[in-house]
C-alpha positions in Angstrom: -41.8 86.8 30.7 -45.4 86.9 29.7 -48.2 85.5 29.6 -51.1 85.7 27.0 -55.0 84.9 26.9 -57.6 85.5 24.2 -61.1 86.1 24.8 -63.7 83.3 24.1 -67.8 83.5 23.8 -67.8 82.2 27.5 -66.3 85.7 28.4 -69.0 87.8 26.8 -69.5 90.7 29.7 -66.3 90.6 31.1 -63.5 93.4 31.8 -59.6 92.6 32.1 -59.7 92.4 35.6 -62.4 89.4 35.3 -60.2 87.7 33.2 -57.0 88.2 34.7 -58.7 86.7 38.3 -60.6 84.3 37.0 -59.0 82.9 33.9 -55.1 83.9 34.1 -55.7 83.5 38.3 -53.9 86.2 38.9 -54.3 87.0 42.9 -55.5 90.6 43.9 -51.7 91.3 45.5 -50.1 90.6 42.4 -52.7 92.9 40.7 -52.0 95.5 42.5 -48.5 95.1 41.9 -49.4 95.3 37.8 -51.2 98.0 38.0 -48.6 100.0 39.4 -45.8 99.1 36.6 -48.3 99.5 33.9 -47.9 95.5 32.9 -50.9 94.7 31.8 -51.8 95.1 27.6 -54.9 94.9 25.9 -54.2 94.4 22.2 -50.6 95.2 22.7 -52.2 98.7 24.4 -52.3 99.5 28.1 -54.8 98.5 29.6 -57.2 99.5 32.4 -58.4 96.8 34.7 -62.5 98.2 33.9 -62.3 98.0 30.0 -64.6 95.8 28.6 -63.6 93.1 26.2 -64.7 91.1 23.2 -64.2 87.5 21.4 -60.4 87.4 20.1 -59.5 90.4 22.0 -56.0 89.5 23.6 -54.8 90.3 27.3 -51.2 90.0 27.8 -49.4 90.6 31.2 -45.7 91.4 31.0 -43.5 90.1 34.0 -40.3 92.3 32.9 -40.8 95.1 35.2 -37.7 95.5 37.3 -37.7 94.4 41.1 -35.5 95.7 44.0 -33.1 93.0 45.2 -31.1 95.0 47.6 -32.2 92.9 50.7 -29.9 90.0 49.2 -25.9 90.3 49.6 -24.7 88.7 46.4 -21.6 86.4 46.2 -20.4 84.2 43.3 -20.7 80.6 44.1 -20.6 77.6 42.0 -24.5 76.5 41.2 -25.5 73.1 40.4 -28.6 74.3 38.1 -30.5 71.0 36.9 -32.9 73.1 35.2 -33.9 76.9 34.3 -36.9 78.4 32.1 -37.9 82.2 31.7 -40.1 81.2 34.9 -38.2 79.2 37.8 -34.7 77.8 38.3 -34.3 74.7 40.1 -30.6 74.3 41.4 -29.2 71.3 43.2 -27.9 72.2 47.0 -24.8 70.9 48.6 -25.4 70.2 52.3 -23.7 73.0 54.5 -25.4 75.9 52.7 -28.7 77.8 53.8 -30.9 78.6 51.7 -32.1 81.9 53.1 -29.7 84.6 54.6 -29.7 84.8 58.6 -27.4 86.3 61.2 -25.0 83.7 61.0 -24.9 83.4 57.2 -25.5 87.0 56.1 -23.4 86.6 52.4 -23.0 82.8 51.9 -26.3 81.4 51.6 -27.7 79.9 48.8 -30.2 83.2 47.9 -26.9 85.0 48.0 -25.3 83.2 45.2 -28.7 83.1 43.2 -28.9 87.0 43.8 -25.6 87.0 42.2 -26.2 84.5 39.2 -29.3 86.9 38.4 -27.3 90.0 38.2 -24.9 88.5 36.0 -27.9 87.7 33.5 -29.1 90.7 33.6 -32.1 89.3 35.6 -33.2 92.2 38.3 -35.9 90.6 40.4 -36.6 89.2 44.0 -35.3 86.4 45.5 -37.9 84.1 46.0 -37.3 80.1 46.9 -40.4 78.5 46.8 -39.2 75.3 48.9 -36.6 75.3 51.7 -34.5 72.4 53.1 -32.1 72.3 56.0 -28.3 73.5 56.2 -26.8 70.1 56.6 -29.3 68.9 53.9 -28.6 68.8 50.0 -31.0 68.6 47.7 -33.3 70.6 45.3 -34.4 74.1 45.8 -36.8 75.9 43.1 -36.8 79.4 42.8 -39.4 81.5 41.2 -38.6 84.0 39.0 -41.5 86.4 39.4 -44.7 86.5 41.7 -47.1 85.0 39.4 -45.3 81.4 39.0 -44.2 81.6 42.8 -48.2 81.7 44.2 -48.6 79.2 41.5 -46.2 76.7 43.1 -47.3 77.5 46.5 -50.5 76.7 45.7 -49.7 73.5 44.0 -47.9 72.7 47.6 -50.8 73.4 49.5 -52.7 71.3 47.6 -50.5 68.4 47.9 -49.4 68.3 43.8 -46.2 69.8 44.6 -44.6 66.6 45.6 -41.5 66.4 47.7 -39.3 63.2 48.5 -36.1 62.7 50.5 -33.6 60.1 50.8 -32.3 59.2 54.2 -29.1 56.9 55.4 -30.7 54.6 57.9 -28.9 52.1 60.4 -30.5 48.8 61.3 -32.3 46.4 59.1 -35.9 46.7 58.1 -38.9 44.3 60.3 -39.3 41.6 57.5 -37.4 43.2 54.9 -40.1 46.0 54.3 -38.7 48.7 52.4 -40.9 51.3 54.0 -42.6 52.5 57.1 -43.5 55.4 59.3 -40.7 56.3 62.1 -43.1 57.2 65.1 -40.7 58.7 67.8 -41.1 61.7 70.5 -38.9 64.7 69.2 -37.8 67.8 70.5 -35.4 70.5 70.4 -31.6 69.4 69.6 -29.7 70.9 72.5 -27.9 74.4 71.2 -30.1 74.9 68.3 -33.1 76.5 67.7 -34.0 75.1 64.6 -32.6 71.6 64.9 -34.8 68.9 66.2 -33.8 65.1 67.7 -35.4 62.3 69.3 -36.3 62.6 73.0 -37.7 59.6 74.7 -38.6 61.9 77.4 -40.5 64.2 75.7 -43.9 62.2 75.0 -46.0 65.1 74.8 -43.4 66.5 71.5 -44.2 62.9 69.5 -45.2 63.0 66.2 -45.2 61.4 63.2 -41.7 61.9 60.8 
């Protein structure tokens, strides 16, 4: 995993880190973090963050540093993967199965069997979902595989591009056949859960718009 960038006349008195922030928007955490494992290339050299550079001078940053993973039980579970690049898998969850590990689902959730898919490809770096859906709900869940493309997809999910859309079983019919509409209902906590949520007629001051 790497990424490249070659210096252009509209870099002229820039160093590395310039360009790594402001052209390769790499975030000053994840900086850090290069620094430290010596991932960062100038020419195919290492590279300090200070050294100036010139027109066709390339900077490379190399994500194959190892990661510790130890915080994630792995377990081998069947994955529905509907998609993987040297960057982010995307793997299709079965209702029933969390995504992140918890007291009540220390070894069988889903970061459990990813942890265990990467070890078996030799992959050794954190487990990081970028999106989360309920237990109970199926559906996709992308997982970054490195820092870089996971503040990348965060970002693009706070700026609204990261688009996610759910299908839902409804009862009833539809005012004039309209296939769409906003269900405005009070809501609050589902009795014995502290996650769950319901409808609570009355709770007026917990209504808001689903």
């Amino acid at each position: 995993m790497k990424l490249e960038y070659v210096v252009t006349n509209n870099d002229n008195g820039k160093n590395v880190k310039d360009i790594l922030l402001s052209c390769l928007h790499i975030s000053h955490r994840l900086l850090i973090t290069l620094k430290r494992e010596n991932a960062i290339f100038l020419n195919g050299l290492p590279a300090f963050v200070y050294q100036n550079v010139g027109v066709n001078d390339k900077i490379s940053v190399s994500f194959d540093y190892a990661e510790d993973n130890s915080n994630i039980v792995s377990k081998q579970m069947c994955l529905d993967i509907v998609y993987e690049d040297e960057w982010l898998l995307i793997v299709n969850k079965c209702a029933g199965i969390p995504v992140h590990p918890s007291i009540l689902h220390y070894e069988d959730s889903l970061s459990s069997g990813i942890k265990f898919y990467f070890d078996s490809i030799g992959l050794n770096k954190k487990i990081r979902p970028v999106n989360r859906i309920d237990k109970d709900t199926s559906g996709l869940v992308v997982f970054a595989k490195n820092e870089y493309i996971q503040e990348a997809l965060i970002k693009q999910m706070k700026e609204g591009s990261f688009v996610k859309e759910y299908i839902a079983i409804v009862e009833g019919f539809f005012i004039n056949n309209e296939k769409s509409g906003t269900i405005n209902m009070p809501i609050s906590r589902k009795e014995g859960s502290i996650i769950e949520r319901c409808v609570c007629p009355s709770r007026q001051s917990f209504c808001y718009s689903l």
